[in-house]
N, CA, C, O and CB atoms as a CASP TS submission, in Angstrom:
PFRMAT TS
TARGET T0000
AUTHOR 0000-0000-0000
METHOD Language model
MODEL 1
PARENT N/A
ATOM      1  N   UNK     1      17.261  13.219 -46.500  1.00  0.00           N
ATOM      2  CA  UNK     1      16.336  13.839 -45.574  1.00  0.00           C
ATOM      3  C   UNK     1      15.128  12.905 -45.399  1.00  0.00           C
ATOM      4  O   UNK     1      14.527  12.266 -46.262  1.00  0.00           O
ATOM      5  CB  UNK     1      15.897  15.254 -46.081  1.00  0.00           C
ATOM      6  N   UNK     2      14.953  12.967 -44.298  1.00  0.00           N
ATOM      7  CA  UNK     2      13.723  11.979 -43.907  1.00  0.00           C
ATOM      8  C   UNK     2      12.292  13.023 -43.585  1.00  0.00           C
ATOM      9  O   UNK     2      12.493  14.157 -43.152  1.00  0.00           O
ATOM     10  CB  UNK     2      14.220  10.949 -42.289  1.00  0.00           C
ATOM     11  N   UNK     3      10.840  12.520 -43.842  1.00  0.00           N
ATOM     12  CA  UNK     3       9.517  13.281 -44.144  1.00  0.00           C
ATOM     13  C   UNK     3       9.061  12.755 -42.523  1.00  0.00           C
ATOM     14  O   UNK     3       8.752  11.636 -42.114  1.00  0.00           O
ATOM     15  CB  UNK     3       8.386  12.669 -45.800  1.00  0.00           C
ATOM     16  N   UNK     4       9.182  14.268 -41.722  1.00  0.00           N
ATOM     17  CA  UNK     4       8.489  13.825 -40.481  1.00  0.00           C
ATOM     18  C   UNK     4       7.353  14.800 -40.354  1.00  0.00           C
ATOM     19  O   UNK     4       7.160  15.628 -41.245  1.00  0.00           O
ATOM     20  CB  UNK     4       9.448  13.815 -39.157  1.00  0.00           C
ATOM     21  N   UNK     5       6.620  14.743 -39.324  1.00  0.00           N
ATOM     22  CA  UNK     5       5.260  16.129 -39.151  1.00  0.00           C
ATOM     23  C   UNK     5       5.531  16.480 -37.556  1.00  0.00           C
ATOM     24  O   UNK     5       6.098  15.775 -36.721  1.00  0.00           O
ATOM     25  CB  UNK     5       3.087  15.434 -39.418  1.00  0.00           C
ATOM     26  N   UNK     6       5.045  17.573 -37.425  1.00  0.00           N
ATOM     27  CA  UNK     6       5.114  18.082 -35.775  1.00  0.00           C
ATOM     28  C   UNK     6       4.120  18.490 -35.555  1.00  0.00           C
ATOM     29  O   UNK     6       3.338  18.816 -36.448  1.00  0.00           O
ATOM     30  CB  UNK     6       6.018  19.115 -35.269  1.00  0.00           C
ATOM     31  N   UNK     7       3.798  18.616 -33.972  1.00  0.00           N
ATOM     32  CA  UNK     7       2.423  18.133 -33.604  1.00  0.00           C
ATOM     33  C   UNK     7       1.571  18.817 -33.988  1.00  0.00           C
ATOM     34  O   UNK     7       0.423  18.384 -33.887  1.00  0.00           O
ATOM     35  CB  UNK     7       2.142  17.979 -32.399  1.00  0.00           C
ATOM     36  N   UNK     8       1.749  19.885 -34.459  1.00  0.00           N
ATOM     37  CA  UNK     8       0.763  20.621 -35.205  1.00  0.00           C
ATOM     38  C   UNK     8       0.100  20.233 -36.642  1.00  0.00           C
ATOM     39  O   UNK     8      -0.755  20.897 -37.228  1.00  0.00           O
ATOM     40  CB  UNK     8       1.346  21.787 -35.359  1.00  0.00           C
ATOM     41  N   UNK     9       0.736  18.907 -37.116  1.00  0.00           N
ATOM     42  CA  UNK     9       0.752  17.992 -38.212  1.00  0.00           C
ATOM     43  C   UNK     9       1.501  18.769 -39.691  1.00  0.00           C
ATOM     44  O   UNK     9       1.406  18.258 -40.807  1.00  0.00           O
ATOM     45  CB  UNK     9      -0.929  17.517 -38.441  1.00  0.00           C
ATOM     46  N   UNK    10       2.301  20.195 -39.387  1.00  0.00           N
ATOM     47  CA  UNK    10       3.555  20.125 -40.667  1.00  0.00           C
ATOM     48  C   UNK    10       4.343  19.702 -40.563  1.00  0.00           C
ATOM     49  O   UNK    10       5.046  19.638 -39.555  1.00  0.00           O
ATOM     50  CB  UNK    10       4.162  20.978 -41.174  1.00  0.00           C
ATOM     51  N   UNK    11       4.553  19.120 -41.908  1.00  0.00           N
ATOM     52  CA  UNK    11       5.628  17.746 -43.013  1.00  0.00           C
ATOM     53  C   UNK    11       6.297  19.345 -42.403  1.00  0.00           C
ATOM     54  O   UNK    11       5.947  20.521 -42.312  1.00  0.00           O
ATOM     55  CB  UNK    11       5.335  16.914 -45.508  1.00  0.00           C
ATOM     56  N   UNK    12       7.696  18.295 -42.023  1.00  0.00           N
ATOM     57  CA  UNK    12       9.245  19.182 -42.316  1.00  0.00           C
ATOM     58  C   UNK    12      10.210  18.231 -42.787  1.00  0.00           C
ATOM     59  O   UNK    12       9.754  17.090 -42.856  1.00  0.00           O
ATOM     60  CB  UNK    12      10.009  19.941 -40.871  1.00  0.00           C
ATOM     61  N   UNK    13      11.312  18.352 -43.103  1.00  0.00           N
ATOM     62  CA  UNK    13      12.337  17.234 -43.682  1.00  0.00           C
ATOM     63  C   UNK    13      13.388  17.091 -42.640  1.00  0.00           C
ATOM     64  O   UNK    13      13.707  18.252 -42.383  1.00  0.00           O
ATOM     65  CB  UNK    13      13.078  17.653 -45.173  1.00  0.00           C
ATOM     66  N   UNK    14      14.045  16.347 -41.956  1.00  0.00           N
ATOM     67  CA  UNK    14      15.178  16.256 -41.430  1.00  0.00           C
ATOM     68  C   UNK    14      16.018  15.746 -41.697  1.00  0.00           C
ATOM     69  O   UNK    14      15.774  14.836 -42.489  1.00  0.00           O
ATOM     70  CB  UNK    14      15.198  16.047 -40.695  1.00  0.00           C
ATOM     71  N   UNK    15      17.681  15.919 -41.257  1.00  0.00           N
ATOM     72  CA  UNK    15      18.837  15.432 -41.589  1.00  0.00           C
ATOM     73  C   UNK    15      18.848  14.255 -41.038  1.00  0.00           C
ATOM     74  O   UNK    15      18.872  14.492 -39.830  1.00  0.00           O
ATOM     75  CB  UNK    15      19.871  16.165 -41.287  1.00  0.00           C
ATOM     76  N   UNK    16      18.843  12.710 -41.251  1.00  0.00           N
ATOM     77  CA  UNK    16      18.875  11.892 -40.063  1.00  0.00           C
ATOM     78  C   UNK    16      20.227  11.767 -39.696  1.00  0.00           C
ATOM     79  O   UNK    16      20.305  11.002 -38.735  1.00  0.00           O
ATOM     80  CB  UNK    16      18.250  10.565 -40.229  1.00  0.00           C
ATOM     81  N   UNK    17      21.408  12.222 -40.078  1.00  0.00           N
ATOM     82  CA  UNK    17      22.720  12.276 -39.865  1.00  0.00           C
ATOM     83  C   UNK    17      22.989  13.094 -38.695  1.00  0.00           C
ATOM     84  O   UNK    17      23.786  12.556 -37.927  1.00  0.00           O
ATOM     85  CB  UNK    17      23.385  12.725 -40.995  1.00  0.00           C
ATOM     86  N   UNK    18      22.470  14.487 -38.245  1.00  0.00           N
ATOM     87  CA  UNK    18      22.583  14.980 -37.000  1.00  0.00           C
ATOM     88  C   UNK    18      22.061  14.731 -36.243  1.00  0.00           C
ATOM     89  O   UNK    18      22.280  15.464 -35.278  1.00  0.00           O
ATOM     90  CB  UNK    18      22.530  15.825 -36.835  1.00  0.00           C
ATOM     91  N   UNK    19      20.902  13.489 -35.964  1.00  0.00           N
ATOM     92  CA  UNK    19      20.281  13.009 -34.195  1.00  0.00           C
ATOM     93  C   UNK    19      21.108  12.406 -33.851  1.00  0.00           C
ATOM     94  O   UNK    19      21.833  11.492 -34.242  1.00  0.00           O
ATOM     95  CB  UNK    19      18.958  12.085 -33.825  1.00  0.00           C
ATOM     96  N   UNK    20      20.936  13.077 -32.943  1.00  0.00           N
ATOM     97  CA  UNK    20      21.981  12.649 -31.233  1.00  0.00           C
ATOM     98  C   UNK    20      21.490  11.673 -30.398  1.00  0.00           C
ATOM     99  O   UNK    20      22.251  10.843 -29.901  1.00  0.00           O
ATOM    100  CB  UNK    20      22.076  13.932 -29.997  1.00  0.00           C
ATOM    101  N   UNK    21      19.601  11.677 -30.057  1.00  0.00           N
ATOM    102  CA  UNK    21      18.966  10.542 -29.770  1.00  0.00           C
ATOM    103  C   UNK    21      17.650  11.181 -29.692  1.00  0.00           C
ATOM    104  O   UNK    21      17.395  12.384 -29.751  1.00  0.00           O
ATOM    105  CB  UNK    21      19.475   9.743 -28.541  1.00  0.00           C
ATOM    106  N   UNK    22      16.404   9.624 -29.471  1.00  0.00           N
ATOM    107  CA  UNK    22      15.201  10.154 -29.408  1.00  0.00           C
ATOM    108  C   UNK    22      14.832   9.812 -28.178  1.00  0.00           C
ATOM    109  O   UNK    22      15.541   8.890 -27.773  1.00  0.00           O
ATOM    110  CB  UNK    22      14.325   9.792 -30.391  1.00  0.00           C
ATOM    111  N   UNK    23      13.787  10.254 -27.171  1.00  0.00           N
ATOM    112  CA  UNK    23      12.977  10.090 -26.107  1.00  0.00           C
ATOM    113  C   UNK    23      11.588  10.332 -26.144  1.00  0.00           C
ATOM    114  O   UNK    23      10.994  11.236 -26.731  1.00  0.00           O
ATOM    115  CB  UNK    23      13.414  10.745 -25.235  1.00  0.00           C
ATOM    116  N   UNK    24      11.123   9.384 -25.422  1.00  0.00           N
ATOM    117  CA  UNK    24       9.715   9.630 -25.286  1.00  0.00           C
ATOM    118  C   UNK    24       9.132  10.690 -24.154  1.00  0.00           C
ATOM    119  O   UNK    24       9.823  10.475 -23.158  1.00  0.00           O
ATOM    120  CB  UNK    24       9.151   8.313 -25.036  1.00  0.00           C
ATOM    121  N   UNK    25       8.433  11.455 -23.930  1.00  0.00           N
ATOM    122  CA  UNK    25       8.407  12.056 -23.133  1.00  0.00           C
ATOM    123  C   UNK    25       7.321  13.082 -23.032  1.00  0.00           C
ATOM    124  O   UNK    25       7.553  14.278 -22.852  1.00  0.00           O
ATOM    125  CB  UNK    25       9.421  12.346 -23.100  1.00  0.00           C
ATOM    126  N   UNK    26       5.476  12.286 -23.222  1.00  0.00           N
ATOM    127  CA  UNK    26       5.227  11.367 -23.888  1.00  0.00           C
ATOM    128  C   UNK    26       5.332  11.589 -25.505  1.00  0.00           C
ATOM    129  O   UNK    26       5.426  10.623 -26.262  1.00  0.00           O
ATOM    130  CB  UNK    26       4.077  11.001 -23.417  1.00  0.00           C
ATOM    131  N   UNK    27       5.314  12.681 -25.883  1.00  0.00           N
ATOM    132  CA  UNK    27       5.284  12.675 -27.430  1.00  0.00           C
ATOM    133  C   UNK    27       7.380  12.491 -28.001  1.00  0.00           C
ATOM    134  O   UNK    27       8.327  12.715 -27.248  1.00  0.00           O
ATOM    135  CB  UNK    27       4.298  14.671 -28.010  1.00  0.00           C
ATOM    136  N   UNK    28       7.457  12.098 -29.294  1.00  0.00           N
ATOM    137  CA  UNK    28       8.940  11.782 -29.546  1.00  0.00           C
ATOM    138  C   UNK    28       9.376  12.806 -29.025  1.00  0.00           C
ATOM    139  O   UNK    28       8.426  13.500 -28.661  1.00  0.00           O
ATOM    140  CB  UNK    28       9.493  11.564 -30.937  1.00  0.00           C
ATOM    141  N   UNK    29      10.846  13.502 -28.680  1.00  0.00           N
ATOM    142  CA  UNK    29      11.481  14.370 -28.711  1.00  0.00           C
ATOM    143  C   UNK    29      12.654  13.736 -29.747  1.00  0.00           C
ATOM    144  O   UNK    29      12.933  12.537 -29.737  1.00  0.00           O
ATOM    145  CB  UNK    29      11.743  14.842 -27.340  1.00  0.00           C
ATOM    146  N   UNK    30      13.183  14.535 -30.479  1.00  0.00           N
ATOM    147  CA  UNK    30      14.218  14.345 -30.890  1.00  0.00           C
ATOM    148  C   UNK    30      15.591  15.097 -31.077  1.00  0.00           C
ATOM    149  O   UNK    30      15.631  15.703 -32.148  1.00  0.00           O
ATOM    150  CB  UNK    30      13.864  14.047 -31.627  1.00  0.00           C
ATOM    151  N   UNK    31      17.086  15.245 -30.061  1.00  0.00           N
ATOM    152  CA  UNK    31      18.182  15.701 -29.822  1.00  0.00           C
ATOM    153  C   UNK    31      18.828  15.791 -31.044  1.00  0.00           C
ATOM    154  O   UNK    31      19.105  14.846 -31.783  1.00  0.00           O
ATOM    155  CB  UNK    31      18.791  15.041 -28.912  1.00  0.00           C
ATOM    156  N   UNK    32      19.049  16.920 -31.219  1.00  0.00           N
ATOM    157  CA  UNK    32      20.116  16.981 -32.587  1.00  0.00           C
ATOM    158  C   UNK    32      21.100  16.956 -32.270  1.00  0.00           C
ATOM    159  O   UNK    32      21.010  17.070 -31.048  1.00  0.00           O
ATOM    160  CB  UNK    32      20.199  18.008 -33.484  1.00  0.00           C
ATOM    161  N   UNK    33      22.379  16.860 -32.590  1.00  0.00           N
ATOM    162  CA  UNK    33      24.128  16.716 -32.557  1.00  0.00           C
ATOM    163  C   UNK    33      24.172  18.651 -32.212  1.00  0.00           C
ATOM    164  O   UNK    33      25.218  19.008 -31.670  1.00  0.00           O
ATOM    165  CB  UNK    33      25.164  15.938 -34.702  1.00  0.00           C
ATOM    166  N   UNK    34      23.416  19.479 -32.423  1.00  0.00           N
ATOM    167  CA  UNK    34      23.466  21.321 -31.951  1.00  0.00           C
ATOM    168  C   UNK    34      22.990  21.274 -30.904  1.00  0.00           C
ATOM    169  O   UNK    34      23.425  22.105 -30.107  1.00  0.00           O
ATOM    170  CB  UNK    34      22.616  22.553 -32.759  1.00  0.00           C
ATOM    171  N   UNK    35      21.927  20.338 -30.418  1.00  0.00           N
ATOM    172  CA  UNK    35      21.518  20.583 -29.028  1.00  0.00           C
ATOM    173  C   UNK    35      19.876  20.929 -28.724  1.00  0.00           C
ATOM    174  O   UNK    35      19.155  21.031 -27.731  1.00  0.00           O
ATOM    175  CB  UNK    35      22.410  21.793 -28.556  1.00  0.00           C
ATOM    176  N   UNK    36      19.749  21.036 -30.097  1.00  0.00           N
ATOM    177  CA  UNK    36      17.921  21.302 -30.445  1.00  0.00           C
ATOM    178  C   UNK    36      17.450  20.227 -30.224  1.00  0.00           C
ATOM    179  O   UNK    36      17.845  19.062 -30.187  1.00  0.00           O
ATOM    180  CB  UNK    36      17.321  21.702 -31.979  1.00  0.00           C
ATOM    181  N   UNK    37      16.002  21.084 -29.991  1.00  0.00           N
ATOM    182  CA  UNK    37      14.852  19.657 -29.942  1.00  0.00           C
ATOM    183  C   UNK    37      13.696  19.963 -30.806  1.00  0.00           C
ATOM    184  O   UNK    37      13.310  21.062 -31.204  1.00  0.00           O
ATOM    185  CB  UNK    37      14.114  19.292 -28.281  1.00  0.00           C
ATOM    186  N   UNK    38      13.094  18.490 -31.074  1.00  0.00           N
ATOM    187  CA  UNK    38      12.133  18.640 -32.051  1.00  0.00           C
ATOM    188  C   UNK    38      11.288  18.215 -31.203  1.00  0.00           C
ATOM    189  O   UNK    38      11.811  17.255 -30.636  1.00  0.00           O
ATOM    190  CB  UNK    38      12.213  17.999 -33.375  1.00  0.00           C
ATOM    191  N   UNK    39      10.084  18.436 -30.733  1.00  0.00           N
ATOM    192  CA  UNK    39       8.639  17.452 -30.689  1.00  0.00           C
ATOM    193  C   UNK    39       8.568  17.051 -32.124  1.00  0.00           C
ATOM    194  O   UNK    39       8.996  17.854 -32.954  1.00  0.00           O
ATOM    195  CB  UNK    39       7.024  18.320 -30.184  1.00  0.00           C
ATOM    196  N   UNK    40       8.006  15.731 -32.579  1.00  0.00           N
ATOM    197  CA  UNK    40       7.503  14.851 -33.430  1.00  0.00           C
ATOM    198  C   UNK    40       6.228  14.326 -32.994  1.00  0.00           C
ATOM    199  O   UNK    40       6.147  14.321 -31.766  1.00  0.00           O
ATOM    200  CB  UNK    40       8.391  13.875 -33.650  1.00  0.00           C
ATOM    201  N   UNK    41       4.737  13.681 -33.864  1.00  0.00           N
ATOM    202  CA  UNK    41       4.038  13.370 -33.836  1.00  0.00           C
ATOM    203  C   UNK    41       4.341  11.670 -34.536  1.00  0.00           C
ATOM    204  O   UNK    41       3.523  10.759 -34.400  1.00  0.00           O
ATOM    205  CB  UNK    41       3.322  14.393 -34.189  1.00  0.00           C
ATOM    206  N   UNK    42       5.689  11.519 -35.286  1.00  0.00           N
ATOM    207  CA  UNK    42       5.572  10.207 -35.715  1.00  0.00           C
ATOM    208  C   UNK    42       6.255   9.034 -34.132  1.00  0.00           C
ATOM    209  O   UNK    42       6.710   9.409 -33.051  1.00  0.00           O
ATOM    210  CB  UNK    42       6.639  10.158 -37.418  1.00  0.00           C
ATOM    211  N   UNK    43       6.127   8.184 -34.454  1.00  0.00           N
ATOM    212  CA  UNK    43       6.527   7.087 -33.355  1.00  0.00           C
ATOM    213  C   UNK    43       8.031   6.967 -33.144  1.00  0.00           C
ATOM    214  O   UNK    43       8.607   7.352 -34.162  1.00  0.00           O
ATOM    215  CB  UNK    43       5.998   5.614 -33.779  1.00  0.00           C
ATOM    216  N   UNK    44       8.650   6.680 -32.450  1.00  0.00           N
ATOM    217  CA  UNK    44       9.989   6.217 -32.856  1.00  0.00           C
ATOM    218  C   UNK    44      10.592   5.246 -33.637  1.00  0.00           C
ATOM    219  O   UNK    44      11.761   5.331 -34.014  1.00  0.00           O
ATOM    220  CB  UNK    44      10.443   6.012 -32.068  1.00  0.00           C
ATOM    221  N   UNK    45       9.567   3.978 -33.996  1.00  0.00           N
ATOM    222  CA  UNK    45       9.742   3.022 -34.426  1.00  0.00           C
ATOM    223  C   UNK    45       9.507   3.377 -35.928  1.00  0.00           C
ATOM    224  O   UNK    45      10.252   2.869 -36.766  1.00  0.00           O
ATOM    225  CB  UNK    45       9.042   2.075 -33.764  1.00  0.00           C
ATOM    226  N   UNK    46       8.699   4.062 -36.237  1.00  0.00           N
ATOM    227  CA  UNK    46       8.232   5.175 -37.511  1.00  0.00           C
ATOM    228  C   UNK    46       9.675   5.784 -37.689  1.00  0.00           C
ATOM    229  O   UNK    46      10.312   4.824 -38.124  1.00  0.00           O
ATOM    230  CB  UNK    46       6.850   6.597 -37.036  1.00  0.00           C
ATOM    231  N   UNK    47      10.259   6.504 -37.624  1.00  0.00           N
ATOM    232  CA  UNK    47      11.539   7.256 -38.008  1.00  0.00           C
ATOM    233  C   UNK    47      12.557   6.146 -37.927  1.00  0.00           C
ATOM    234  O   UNK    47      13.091   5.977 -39.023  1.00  0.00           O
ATOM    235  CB  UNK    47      11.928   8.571 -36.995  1.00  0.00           C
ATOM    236  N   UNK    48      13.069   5.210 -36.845  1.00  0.00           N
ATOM    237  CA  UNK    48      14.249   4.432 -37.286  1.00  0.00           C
ATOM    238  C   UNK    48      13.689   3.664 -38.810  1.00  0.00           C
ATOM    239  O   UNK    48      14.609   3.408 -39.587  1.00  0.00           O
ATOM    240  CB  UNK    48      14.727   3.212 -35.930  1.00  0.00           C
ATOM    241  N   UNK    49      12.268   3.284 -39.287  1.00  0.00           N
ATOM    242  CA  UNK    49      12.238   2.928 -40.100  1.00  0.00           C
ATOM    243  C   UNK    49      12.663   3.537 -41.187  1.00  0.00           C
ATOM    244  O   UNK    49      13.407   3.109 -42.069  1.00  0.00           O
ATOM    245  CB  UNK    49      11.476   2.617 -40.051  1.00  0.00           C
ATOM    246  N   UNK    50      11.905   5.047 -41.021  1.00  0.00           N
ATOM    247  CA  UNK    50      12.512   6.173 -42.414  1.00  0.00           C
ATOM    248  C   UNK    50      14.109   6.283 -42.703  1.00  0.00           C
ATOM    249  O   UNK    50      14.668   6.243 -43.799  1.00  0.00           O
ATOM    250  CB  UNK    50      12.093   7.947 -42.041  1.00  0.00           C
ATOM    251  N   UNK    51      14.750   6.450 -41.270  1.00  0.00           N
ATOM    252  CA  UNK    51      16.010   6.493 -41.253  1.00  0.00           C
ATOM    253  C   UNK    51      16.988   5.092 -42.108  1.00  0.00           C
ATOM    254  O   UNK    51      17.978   5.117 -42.839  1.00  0.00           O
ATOM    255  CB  UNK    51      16.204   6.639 -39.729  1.00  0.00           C
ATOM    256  N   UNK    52      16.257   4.137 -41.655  1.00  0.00           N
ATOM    257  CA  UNK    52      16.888   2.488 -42.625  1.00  0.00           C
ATOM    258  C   UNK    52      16.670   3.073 -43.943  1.00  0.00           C
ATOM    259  O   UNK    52      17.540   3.067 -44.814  1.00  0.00           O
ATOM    260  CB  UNK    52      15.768   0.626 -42.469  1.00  0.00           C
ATOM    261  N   UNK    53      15.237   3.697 -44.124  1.00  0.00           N
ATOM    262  CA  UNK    53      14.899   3.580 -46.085  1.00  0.00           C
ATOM    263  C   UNK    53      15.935   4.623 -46.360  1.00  0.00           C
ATOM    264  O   UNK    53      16.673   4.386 -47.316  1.00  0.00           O
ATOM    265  CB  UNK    53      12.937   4.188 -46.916  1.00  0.00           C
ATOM    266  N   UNK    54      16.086   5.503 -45.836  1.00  0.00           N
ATOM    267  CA  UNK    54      16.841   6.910 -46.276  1.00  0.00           C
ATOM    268  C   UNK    54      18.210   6.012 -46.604  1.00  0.00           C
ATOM    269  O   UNK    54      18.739   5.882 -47.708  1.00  0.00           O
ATOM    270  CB  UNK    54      17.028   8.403 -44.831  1.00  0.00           C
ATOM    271  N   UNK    55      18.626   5.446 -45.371  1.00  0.00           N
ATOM    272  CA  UNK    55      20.133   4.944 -45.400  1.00  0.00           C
ATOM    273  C   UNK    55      20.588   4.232 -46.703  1.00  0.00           C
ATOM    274  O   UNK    55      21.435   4.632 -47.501  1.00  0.00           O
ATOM    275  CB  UNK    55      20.374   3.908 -44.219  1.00  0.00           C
ATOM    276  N   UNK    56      19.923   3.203 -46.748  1.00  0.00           N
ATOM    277  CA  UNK    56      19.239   2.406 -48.147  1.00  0.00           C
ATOM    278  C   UNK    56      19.486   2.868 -49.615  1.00  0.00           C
ATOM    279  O   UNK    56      19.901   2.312 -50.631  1.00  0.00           O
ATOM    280  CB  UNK    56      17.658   2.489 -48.079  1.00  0.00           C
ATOM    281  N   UNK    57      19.084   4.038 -49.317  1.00  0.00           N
ATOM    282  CA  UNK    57      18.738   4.749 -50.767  1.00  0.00           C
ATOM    283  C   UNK    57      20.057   5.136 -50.903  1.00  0.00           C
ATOM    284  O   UNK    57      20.506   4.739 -51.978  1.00  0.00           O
ATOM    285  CB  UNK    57      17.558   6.086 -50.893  1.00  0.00           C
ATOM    286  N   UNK    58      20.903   5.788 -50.204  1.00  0.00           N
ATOM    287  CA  UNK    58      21.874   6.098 -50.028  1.00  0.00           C
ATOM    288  C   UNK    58      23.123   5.064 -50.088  1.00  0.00           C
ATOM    289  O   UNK    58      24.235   5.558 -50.274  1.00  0.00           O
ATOM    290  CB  UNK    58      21.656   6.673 -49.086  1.00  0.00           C
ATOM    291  N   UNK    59      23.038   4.023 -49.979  1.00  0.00           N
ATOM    292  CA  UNK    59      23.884   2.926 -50.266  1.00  0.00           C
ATOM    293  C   UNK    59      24.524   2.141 -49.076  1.00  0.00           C
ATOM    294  O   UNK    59      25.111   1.059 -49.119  1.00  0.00           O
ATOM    295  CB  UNK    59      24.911   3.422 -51.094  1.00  0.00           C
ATOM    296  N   UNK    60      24.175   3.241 -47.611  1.00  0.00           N
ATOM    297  CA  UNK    60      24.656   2.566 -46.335  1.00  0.00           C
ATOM    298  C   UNK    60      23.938   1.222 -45.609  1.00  0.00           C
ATOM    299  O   UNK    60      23.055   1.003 -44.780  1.00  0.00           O
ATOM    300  CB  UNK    60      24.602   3.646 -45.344  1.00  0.00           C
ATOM    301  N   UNK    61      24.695   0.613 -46.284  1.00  0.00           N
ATOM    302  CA  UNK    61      24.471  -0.432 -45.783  1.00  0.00           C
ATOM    303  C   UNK    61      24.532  -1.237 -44.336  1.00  0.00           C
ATOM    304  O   UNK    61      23.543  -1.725 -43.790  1.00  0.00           O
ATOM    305  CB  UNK    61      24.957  -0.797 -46.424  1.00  0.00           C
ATOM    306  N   UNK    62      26.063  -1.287 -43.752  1.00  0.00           N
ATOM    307  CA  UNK    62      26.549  -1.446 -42.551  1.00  0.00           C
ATOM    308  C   UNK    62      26.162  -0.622 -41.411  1.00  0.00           C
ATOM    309  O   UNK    62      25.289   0.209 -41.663  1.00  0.00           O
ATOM    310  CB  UNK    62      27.718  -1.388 -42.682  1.00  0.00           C
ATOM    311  N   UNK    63      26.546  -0.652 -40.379  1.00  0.00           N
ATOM    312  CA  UNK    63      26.556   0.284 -39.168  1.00  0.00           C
ATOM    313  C   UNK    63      27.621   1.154 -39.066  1.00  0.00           C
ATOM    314  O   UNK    63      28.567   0.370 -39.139  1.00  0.00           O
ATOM    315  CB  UNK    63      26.545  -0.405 -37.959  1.00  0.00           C
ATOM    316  N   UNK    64      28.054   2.167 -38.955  1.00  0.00           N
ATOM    317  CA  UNK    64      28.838   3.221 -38.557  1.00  0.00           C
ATOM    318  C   UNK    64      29.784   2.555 -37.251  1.00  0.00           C
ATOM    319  O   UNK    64      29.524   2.161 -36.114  1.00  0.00           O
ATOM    320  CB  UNK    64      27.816   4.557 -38.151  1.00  0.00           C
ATOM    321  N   UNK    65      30.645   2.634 -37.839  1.00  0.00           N
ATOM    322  CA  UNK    65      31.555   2.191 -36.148  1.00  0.00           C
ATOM    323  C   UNK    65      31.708   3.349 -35.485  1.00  0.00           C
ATOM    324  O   UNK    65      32.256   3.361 -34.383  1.00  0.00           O
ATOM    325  CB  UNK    65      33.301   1.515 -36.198  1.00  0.00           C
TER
END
């Protein structure tokens, strides 16, 4: 689980395994694989980073084909 905040600035945890994709629009949105959306207050460039450390920790190394 990755440590994100929403714009109201509460920490929630997310799965990074169910985003579907992110958009700007202007604040992040983020698509889950269910069809939900999140507003986010972190950047996008901020979460693919969390998402690498998470992956990391986890041992995934490669890309997913």
């Amino acid at each position: 689980m990755i440590e994100l905040n929403k714009l109201n600035g509460a920490v929630f945890f997310l799965n990074p395994h169910l985003i579907e994709s992110m958009e700007c629009r202007p604040d992040l949105t983020i698509t889950m694989m269910s069809g939900n959306t999140i507003v986010v207050k972190n950047s996008p460039q901020e979460v693919i980073e969390k998402i690498i450390a998470y992956r990391s920790q986890l041992g995934i190394q490669k890309q997913e084909g």
